[in-house]
One Martini backbone bead per residue (centre of mass of N, CA, C, O) as a GRO file, in nm:
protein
  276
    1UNK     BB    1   0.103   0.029   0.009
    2UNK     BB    2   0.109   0.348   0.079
    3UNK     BB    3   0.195   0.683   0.182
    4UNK     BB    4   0.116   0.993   0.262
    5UNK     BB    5   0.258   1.326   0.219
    6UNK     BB    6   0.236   1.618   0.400
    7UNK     BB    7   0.437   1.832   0.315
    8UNK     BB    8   0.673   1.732   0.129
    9UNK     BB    9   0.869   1.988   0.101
   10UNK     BB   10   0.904   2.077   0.324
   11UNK     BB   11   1.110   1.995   0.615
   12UNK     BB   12   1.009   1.766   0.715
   13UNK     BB   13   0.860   1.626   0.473
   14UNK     BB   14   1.127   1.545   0.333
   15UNK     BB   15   1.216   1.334   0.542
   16UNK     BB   16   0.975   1.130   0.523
   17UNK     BB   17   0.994   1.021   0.269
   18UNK     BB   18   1.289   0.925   0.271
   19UNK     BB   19   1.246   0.747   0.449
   20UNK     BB   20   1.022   0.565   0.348
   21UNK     BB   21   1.204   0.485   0.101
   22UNK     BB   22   1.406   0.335   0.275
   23UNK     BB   23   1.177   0.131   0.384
   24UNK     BB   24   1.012   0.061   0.078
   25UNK     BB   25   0.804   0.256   0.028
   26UNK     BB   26   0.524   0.405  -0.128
   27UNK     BB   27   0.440   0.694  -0.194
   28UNK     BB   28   0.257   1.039  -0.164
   29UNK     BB   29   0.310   1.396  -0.253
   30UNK     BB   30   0.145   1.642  -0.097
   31UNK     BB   31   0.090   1.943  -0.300
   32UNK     BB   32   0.029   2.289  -0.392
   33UNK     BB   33   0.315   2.252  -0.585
   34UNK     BB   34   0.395   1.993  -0.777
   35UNK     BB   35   0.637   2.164  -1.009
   36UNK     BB   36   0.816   2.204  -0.726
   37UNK     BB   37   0.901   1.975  -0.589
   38UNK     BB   38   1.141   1.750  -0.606
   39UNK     BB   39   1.138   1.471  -0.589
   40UNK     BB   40   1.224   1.201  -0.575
   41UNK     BB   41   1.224   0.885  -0.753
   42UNK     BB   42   0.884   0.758  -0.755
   43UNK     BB   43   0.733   0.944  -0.660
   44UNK     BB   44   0.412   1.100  -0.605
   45UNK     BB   45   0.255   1.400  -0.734
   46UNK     BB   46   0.024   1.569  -0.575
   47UNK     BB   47  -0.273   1.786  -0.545
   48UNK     BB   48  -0.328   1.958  -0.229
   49UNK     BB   49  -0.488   2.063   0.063
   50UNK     BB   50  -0.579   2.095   0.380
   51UNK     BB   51  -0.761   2.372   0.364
   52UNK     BB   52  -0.922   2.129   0.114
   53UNK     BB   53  -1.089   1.866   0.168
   54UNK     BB   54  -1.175   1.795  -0.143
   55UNK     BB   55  -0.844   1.764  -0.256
   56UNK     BB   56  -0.826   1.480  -0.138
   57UNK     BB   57  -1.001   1.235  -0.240
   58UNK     BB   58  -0.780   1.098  -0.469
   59UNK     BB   59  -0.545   1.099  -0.288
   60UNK     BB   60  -0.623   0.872  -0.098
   61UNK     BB   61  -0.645   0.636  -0.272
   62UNK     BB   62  -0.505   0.334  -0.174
   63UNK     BB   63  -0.428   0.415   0.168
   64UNK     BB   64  -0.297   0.346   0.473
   65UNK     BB   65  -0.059   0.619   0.524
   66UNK     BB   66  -0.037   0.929   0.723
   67UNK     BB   67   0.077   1.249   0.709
   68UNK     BB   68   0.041   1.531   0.930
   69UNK     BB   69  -0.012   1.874   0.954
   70UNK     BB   70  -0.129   2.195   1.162
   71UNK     BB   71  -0.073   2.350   0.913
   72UNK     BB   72  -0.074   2.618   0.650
   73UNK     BB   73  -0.045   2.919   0.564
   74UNK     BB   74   0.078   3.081   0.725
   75UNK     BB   75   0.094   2.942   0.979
   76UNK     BB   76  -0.208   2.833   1.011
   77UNK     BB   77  -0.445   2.677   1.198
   78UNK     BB   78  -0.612   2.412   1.110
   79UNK     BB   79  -0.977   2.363   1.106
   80UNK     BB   80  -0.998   2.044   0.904
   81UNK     BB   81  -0.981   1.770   1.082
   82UNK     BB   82  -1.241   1.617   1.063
   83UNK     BB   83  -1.259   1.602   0.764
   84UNK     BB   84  -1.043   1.474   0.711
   85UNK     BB   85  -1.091   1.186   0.881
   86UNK     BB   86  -1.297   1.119   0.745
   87UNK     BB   87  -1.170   1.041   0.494
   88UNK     BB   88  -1.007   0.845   0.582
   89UNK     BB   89  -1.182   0.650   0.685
   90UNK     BB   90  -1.329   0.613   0.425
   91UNK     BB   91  -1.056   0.533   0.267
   92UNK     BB   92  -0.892   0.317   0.469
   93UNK     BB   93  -0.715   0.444   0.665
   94UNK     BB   94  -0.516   0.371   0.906
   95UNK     BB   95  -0.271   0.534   0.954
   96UNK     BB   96  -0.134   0.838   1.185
   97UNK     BB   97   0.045   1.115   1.156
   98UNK     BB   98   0.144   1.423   1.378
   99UNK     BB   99   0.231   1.732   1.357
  100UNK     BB  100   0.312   1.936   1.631
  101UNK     BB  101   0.382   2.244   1.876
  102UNK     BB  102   0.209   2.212   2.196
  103UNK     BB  103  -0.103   2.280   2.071
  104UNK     BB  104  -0.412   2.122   2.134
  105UNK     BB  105  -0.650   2.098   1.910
  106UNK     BB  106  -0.872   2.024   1.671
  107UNK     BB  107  -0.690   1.823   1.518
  108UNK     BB  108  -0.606   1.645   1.741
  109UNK     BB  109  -0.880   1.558   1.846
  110UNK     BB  110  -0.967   1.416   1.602
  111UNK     BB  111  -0.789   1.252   1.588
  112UNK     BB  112  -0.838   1.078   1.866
  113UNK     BB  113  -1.158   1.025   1.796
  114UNK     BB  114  -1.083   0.825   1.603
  115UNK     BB  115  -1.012   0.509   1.439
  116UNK     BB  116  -0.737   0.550   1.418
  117UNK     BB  117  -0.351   0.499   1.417
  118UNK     BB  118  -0.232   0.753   1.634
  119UNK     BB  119   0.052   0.954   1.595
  120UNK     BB  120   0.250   1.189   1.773
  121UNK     BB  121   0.430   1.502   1.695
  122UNK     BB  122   0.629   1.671   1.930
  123UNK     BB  123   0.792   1.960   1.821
  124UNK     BB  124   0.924   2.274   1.941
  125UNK     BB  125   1.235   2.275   1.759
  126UNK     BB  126   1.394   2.330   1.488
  127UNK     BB  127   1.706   2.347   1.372
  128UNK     BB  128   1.642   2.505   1.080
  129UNK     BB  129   1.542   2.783   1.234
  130UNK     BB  130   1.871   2.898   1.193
  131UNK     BB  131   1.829   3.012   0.884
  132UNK     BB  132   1.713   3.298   1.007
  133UNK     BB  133   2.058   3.388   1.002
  134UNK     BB  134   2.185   3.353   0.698
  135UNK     BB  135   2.232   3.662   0.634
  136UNK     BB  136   2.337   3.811   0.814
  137UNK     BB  137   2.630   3.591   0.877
  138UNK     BB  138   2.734   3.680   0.608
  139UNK     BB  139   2.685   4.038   0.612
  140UNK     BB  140   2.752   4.054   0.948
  141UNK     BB  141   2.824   3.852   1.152
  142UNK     BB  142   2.525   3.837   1.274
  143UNK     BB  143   2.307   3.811   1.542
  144UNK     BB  144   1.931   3.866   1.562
  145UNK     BB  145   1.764   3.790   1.918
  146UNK     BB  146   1.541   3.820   2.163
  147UNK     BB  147   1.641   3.487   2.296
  148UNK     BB  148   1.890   3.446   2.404
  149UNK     BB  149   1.815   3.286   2.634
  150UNK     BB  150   1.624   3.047   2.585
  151UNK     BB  151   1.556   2.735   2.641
  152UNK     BB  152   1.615   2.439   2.389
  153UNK     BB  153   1.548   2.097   2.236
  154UNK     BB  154   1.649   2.078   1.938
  155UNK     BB  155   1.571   1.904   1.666
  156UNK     BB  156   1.573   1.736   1.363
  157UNK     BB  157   1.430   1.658   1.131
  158UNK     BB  158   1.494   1.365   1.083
  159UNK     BB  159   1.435   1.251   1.319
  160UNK     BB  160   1.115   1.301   1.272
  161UNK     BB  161   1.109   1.114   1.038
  162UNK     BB  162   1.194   0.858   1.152
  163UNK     BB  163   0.983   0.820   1.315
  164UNK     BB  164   0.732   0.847   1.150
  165UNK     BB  165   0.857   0.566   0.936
  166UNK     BB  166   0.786   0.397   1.224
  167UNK     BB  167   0.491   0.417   1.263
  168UNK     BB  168   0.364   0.368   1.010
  169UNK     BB  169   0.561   0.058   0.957
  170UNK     BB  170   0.440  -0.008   1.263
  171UNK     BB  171   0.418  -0.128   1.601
  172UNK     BB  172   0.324   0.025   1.879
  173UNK     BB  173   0.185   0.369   1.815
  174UNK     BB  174  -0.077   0.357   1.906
  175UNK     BB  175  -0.155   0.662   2.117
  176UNK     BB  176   0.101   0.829   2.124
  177UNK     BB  177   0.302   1.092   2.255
  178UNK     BB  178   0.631   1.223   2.072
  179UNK     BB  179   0.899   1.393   2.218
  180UNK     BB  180   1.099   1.565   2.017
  181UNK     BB  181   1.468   1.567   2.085
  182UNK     BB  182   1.763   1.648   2.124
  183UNK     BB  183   2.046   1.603   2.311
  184UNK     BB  184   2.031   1.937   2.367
  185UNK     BB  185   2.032   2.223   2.553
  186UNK     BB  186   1.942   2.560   2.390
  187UNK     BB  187   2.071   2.858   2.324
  188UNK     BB  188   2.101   3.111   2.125
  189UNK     BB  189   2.431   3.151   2.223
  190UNK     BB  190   2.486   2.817   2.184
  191UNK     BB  191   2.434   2.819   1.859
  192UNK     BB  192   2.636   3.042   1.748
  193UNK     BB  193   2.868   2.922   1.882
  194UNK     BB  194   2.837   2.668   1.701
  195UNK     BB  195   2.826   2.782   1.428
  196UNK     BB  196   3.105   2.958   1.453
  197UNK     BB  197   3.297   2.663   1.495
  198UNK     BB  198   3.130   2.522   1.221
  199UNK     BB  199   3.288   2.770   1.008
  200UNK     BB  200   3.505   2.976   1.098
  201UNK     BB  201   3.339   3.226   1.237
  202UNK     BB  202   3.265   3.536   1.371
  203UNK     BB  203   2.995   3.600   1.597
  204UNK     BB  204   2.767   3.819   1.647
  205UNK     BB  205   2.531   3.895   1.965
  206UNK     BB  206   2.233   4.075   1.928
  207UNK     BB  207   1.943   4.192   2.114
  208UNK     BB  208   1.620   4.227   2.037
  209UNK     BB  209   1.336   4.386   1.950
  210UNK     BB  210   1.018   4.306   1.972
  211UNK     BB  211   0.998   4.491   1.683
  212UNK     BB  212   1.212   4.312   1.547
  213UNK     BB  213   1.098   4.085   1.560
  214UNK     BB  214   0.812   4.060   1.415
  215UNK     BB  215   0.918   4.197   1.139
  216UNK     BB  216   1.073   3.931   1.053
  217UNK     BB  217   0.807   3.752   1.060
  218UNK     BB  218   0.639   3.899   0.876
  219UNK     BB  219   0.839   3.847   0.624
  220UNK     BB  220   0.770   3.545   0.648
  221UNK     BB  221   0.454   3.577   0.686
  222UNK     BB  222   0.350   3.582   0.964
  223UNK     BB  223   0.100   3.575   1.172
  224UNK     BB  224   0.040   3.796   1.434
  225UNK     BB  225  -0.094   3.527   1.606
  226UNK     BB  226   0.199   3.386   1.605
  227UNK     BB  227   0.375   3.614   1.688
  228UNK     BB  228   0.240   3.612   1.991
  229UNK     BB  229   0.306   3.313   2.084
  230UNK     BB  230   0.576   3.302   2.054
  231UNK     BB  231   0.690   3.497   2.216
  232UNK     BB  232   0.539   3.394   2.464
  233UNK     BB  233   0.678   3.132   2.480
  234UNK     BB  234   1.005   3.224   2.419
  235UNK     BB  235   0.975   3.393   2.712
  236UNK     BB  236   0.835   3.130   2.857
  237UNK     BB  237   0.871   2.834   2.835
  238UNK     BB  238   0.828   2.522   2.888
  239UNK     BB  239   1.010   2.246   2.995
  240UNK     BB  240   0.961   2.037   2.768
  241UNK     BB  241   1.122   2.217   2.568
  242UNK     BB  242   1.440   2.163   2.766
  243UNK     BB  243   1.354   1.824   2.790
  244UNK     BB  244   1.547   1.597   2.749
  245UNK     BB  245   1.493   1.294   2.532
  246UNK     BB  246   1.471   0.952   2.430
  247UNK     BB  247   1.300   0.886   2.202
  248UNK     BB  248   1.424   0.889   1.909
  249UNK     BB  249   1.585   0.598   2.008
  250UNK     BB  250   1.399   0.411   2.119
  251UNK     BB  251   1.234   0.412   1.830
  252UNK     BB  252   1.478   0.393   1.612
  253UNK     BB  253   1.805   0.320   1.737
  254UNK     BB  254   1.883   0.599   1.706
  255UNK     BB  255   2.071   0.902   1.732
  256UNK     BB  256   2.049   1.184   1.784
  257UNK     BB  257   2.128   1.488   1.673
  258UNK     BB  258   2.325   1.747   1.671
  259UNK     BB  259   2.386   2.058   1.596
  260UNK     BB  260   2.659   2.055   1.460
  261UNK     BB  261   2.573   1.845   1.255
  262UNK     BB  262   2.362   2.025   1.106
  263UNK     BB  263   2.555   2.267   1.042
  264UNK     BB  264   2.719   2.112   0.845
  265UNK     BB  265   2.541   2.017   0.661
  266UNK     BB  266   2.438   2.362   0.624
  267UNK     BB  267   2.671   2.551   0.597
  268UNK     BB  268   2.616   2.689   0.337
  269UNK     BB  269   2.415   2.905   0.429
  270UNK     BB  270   2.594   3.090   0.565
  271UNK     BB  271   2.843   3.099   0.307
  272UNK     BB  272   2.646   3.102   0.101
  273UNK     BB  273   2.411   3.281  -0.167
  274UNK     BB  274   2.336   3.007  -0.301
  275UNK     BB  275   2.155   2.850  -0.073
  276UNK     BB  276   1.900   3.049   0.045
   0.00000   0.00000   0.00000
Protein backbone atom coordinates (compact mmCIF):
# COMPACT_ATOMS: atom_id res chain seq x y z
CA UNK A 1 0.00 0.00 0.00
CA UNK A 2 1.07 3.68 -0.25
CA UNK A 3 1.58 6.59 2.27
CA UNK A 4 0.77 9.97 1.70
CA UNK A 5 2.83 12.57 3.02
CA UNK A 6 1.55 16.14 3.64
CA UNK A 7 3.40 18.99 3.26
CA UNK A 8 5.68 16.43 1.60
CA UNK A 9 8.28 20.00 0.60
CA UNK A 10 8.27 21.05 3.82
CA UNK A 11 11.51 21.03 6.13
CA UNK A 12 9.84 18.01 8.08
CA UNK A 13 8.07 16.49 4.94
CA UNK A 14 10.60 15.97 2.49
CA UNK A 15 12.42 13.88 5.45
CA UNK A 16 9.61 11.92 6.11
CA UNK A 17 9.58 10.78 2.42
CA UNK A 18 13.26 10.12 2.20
CA UNK A 19 12.87 7.96 5.52
CA UNK A 20 9.71 5.87 3.94
CA UNK A 21 11.51 5.54 0.58
CA UNK A 22 14.70 3.77 3.01
CA UNK A 23 12.09 1.78 4.44
CA UNK A 24 10.88 0.69 1.10
CA UNK A 25 7.33 2.30 1.10
CA UNK A 26 5.71 3.73 -1.60
CA UNK A 27 5.04 7.35 -1.30
CA UNK A 28 2.56 9.90 -2.69
CA UNK A 29 3.42 13.38 -1.99
CA UNK A 30 0.65 16.26 -1.62
CA UNK A 31 1.77 19.29 -2.46
CA UNK A 32 0.15 22.94 -2.77
CA UNK A 33 2.73 23.39 -6.17
CA UNK A 34 3.09 19.63 -7.50
CA UNK A 35 5.37 21.61 -10.78
CA UNK A 36 8.07 22.64 -7.86
CA UNK A 37 8.40 19.19 -5.92
CA UNK A 38 11.00 18.06 -7.05
CA UNK A 39 11.25 15.15 -4.84
CA UNK A 40 13.22 11.55 -5.50
CA UNK A 41 12.31 9.99 -8.17
CA UNK A 42 9.69 7.16 -7.59
CA UNK A 43 7.62 9.35 -5.59
CA UNK A 44 4.15 10.02 -7.09
CA UNK A 45 3.37 13.95 -6.59
CA UNK A 46 -0.71 15.38 -6.22
CA UNK A 47 -2.25 18.16 -5.63
CA UNK A 48 -3.98 19.17 -2.84
CA UNK A 49 -4.04 21.45 0.14
CA UNK A 50 -5.36 20.21 3.94
CA UNK A 51 -6.79 23.68 4.15
CA UNK A 52 -9.24 22.30 1.50
CA UNK A 53 -10.54 18.51 2.16
CA UNK A 54 -12.48 18.78 -1.21
CA UNK A 55 -8.97 18.02 -2.86
CA UNK A 56 -7.96 15.27 -0.88
CA UNK A 57 -10.54 12.91 -2.12
CA UNK A 58 -8.94 11.28 -5.00
CA UNK A 59 -5.54 11.56 -3.22
CA UNK A 60 -6.39 9.06 -0.32
CA UNK A 61 -7.63 6.68 -2.50
CA UNK A 62 -5.35 3.37 -2.38
CA UNK A 63 -3.75 5.09 1.10
CA UNK A 64 -2.62 2.94 4.11
CA UNK A 65 -1.25 5.70 5.73
CA UNK A 66 -0.43 9.08 5.92
CA UNK A 67 1.57 11.97 7.72
CA UNK A 68 -0.58 15.27 8.60
CA UNK A 69 0.92 18.63 9.78
CA UNK A 70 -1.00 21.10 11.35
CA UNK A 71 -0.49 24.55 10.11
CA UNK A 72 -1.48 25.67 6.09
CA UNK A 73 -0.18 28.69 4.45
CA UNK A 74 1.22 31.59 6.95
CA UNK A 75 1.62 28.92 9.54
CA UNK A 76 -2.06 29.30 10.34
CA UNK A 77 -3.58 26.43 12.41
CA UNK A 78 -5.82 24.53 10.22
CA UNK A 79 -9.46 23.94 11.10
CA UNK A 80 -10.33 21.55 8.73
CA UNK A 81 -9.18 18.16 11.24
CA UNK A 82 -12.93 16.74 11.16
CA UNK A 83 -13.02 16.70 7.97
CA UNK A 84 -9.87 15.29 7.20
CA UNK A 85 -10.29 12.30 9.55
CA UNK A 86 -13.40 11.65 8.12
CA UNK A 87 -12.23 11.25 4.71
CA UNK A 88 -9.55 9.18 5.85
CA UNK A 89 -11.33 6.71 7.84
CA UNK A 90 -13.93 6.22 4.83
CA UNK A 91 -10.75 6.03 2.47
CA UNK A 92 -10.02 2.95 4.66
CA UNK A 93 -6.61 4.68 5.70
CA UNK A 94 -5.41 2.52 9.03
CA UNK A 95 -2.51 5.00 10.30
CA UNK A 96 -1.42 8.92 10.95
CA UNK A 97 1.31 10.77 12.22
CA UNK A 98 0.47 14.24 13.51
CA UNK A 99 3.44 16.56 13.74
CA UNK A 100 2.14 19.50 15.82
CA UNK A 101 4.15 22.54 17.90
CA UNK A 102 2.85 21.44 21.56
CA UNK A 103 -0.37 23.55 21.65
CA UNK A 104 -3.26 20.61 21.19
CA UNK A 105 -6.38 21.86 19.29
CA UNK A 106 -9.00 20.95 17.10
CA UNK A 107 -6.86 19.15 14.78
CA UNK A 108 -5.15 16.88 16.92
CA UNK A 109 -8.69 15.96 19.15
CA UNK A 110 -10.12 14.77 15.81
CA UNK A 111 -7.52 12.89 15.39
CA UNK A 112 -7.83 11.30 18.49
CA UNK A 113 -11.48 10.56 18.35
CA UNK A 114 -11.17 8.78 15.28
CA UNK A 115 -10.65 5.35 14.83
CA UNK A 116 -7.62 5.50 13.38
CA UNK A 117 -4.06 4.23 14.74
CA UNK A 118 -2.51 7.92 15.59
CA UNK A 119 0.60 8.97 16.77
CA UNK A 120 1.33 12.43 17.26
CA UNK A 121 4.93 14.21 16.79
CA UNK A 122 5.44 16.99 19.26
CA UNK A 123 8.44 18.70 18.38
CA UNK A 124 8.87 22.34 20.21
CA UNK A 125 12.01 23.44 18.19
CA UNK A 126 13.53 22.40 14.39
CA UNK A 127 17.24 22.69 14.10
CA UNK A 128 16.32 24.40 10.78
CA UNK A 129 14.74 27.21 12.24
CA UNK A 130 18.82 28.52 12.60
CA UNK A 131 18.26 28.82 8.71
CA UNK A 132 16.73 32.47 9.54
CA UNK A 133 20.05 34.06 10.91
CA UNK A 134 21.88 33.16 7.16
CA UNK A 135 21.47 36.46 5.51
CA UNK A 136 22.62 38.39 8.69
CA UNK A 137 25.88 36.40 9.37
CA UNK A 138 26.96 35.99 5.65
CA UNK A 139 26.67 40.21 5.26
CA UNK A 140 27.50 40.91 8.69
CA UNK A 141 28.94 38.18 10.72
CA UNK A 142 25.82 39.10 13.50
CA UNK A 143 22.93 37.48 14.83
CA UNK A 144 20.26 39.20 16.02
CA UNK A 145 17.32 38.07 18.50
CA UNK A 146 14.99 38.60 20.82
CA UNK A 147 15.21 34.92 22.79
CA UNK A 148 19.27 35.12 23.30
CA UNK A 149 18.63 33.34 26.93
CA UNK A 150 15.62 31.02 25.98
CA UNK A 151 16.78 27.14 26.57
CA UNK A 152 15.27 24.90 24.49
CA UNK A 153 16.40 20.97 23.25
CA UNK A 154 15.89 21.37 19.11
CA UNK A 155 15.32 18.16 17.01
CA UNK A 156 16.68 17.76 13.88
CA UNK A 157 14.53 16.98 11.04
CA UNK A 158 15.97 13.83 9.87
CA UNK A 159 14.95 12.20 13.59
CA UNK A 160 11.23 13.36 13.00
CA UNK A 161 11.31 11.69 9.45
CA UNK A 162 12.46 8.96 10.90
CA UNK A 163 10.08 8.93 13.74
CA UNK A 164 7.00 9.28 11.80
CA UNK A 165 8.42 6.10 9.12
CA UNK A 166 8.88 4.54 12.11
CA UNK A 167 5.06 4.77 13.22
CA UNK A 168 3.82 4.67 10.08
CA UNK A 169 5.44 1.13 9.14
CA UNK A 170 5.78 -0.45 12.18
CA UNK A 171 3.47 -1.93 15.51
CA UNK A 172 3.08 -0.65 18.75
CA UNK A 173 2.86 3.32 18.49
CA UNK A 174 -1.03 3.69 17.77
CA UNK A 175 -2.20 6.04 20.93
CA UNK A 176 1.16 7.33 21.94
CA UNK A 177 2.18 11.20 21.77
CA UNK A 178 6.12 11.30 21.09
CA UNK A 179 7.86 14.47 22.31
CA UNK A 180 11.34 14.67 19.92
CA UNK A 181 14.28 16.67 21.29
CA UNK A 182 17.88 16.48 20.01
CA UNK A 183 20.36 15.41 22.61
CA UNK A 184 20.95 18.80 24.23
CA UNK A 185 19.34 21.99 25.61
CA UNK A 186 20.87 25.07 23.80
CA UNK A 187 20.12 28.88 24.34
CA UNK A 188 20.36 31.05 20.98
CA UNK A 189 23.54 31.83 21.94
CA UNK A 190 24.89 28.59 22.49
CA UNK A 191 23.46 27.99 18.96
CA UNK A 192 25.67 31.04 17.13
CA UNK A 193 28.52 29.87 19.39
CA UNK A 194 28.02 26.51 17.61
CA UNK A 195 27.38 28.01 14.13
CA UNK A 196 30.40 30.40 14.98
CA UNK A 197 32.92 26.89 16.03
CA UNK A 198 31.60 24.96 12.69
CA UNK A 199 32.09 27.50 10.36
CA UNK A 200 34.85 29.11 10.81
CA UNK A 201 33.72 32.60 11.29
CA UNK A 202 33.55 34.96 14.39
CA UNK A 203 29.75 35.83 14.83
CA UNK A 204 28.94 38.69 17.15
CA UNK A 205 25.64 38.31 19.11
CA UNK A 206 23.26 41.33 19.26
CA UNK A 207 20.25 40.86 21.20
CA UNK A 208 16.86 42.23 19.43
CA UNK A 209 13.59 44.20 20.36
CA UNK A 210 10.60 43.05 21.04
CA UNK A 211 9.39 45.19 17.57
CA UNK A 212 12.37 43.99 15.16
CA UNK A 213 11.24 40.05 16.06
CA UNK A 214 8.19 41.04 14.99
CA UNK A 215 9.14 42.47 11.42
CA UNK A 216 11.31 39.57 11.07
CA UNK A 217 8.52 37.50 11.30
CA UNK A 218 6.04 39.45 9.51
CA UNK A 219 8.66 39.20 6.26
CA UNK A 220 8.11 35.70 6.53
CA UNK A 221 5.14 35.69 5.84
CA UNK A 222 3.84 35.13 9.75
CA UNK A 223 0.34 35.91 10.53
CA UNK A 224 -0.04 38.58 13.78
CA UNK A 225 -1.56 35.99 16.48
CA UNK A 226 1.21 33.37 15.49
CA UNK A 227 3.80 35.79 16.46
CA UNK A 228 2.10 36.71 19.35
CA UNK A 229 2.39 33.46 20.52
CA UNK A 230 5.75 32.45 19.07
CA UNK A 231 6.95 35.56 21.47
CA UNK A 232 4.82 34.66 24.43
CA UNK A 233 6.31 31.46 24.34
CA UNK A 234 10.16 31.54 23.73
CA UNK A 235 10.10 33.92 26.55
CA UNK A 236 8.80 31.73 28.83
CA UNK A 237 8.82 27.90 27.64
CA UNK A 238 7.58 25.03 29.45
CA UNK A 239 10.10 22.98 30.89
CA UNK A 240 8.98 20.09 27.89
CA UNK A 241 10.46 22.64 25.57
CA UNK A 242 14.53 22.39 27.10
CA UNK A 243 14.01 18.95 28.81
CA UNK A 244 16.03 16.33 26.92
CA UNK A 245 13.70 13.16 25.66
CA UNK A 246 15.31 10.03 24.88
CA UNK A 247 12.33 9.25 22.63
CA UNK A 248 14.29 9.71 19.49
CA UNK A 249 16.01 6.75 20.25
CA UNK A 250 13.98 4.50 22.17
CA UNK A 251 11.88 4.50 19.13
CA UNK A 252 14.41 4.26 16.30
CA UNK A 253 17.46 2.99 17.71
CA UNK A 254 19.46 5.56 16.28
CA UNK A 255 20.87 8.39 18.21
CA UNK A 256 19.29 12.43 17.92
CA UNK A 257 21.69 14.51 15.57
CA UNK A 258 23.82 16.99 17.30
CA UNK A 259 22.80 20.88 16.50
CA UNK A 260 26.89 20.99 15.82
CA UNK A 261 25.91 17.64 12.89
CA UNK A 262 22.96 19.75 11.53
CA UNK A 263 25.30 23.11 11.00
CA UNK A 264 27.78 21.12 9.29
CA UNK A 265 25.25 19.19 7.35
CA UNK A 266 24.12 23.24 5.96
CA UNK A 267 27.34 24.71 6.48
CA UNK A 268 26.56 26.45 3.13
CA UNK A 269 23.67 28.23 4.24
CA UNK A 270 26.02 30.49 6.30
CA UNK A 271 28.41 30.86 3.90
CA UNK A 272 27.32 30.85 0.57
CA UNK A 273 24.35 33.24 -0.92
CA UNK A 274 23.63 30.54 -3.77
CA UNK A 275 22.44 28.17 -0.73
CA UNK A 276 19.77 30.87 0.80
Amino acid sequence: MTILVAGATGTVGRHVVDQLLQRGQKVRALTRNPQQANLPHGVEVVAGDLSDPSTLVSALVGISGMHLITTGAEYAPLQTGPEIVELAEKAGVRRVTVLWNGEKGPFEKAVESSSLEWTQLQAFEFMANARKWANSIRSEGVVRDLFGGSRIAPVHEADIGRVAAVALTGEGHAGQIYTLTGPESLSVQDKVRIISEVIGREIQFIESSEEEEREQMRKMGVQEDAIDYVIRWHLNPPKSAYTVMSTVEEVTGHKPYTFAEWVKENAGFFINSDNA
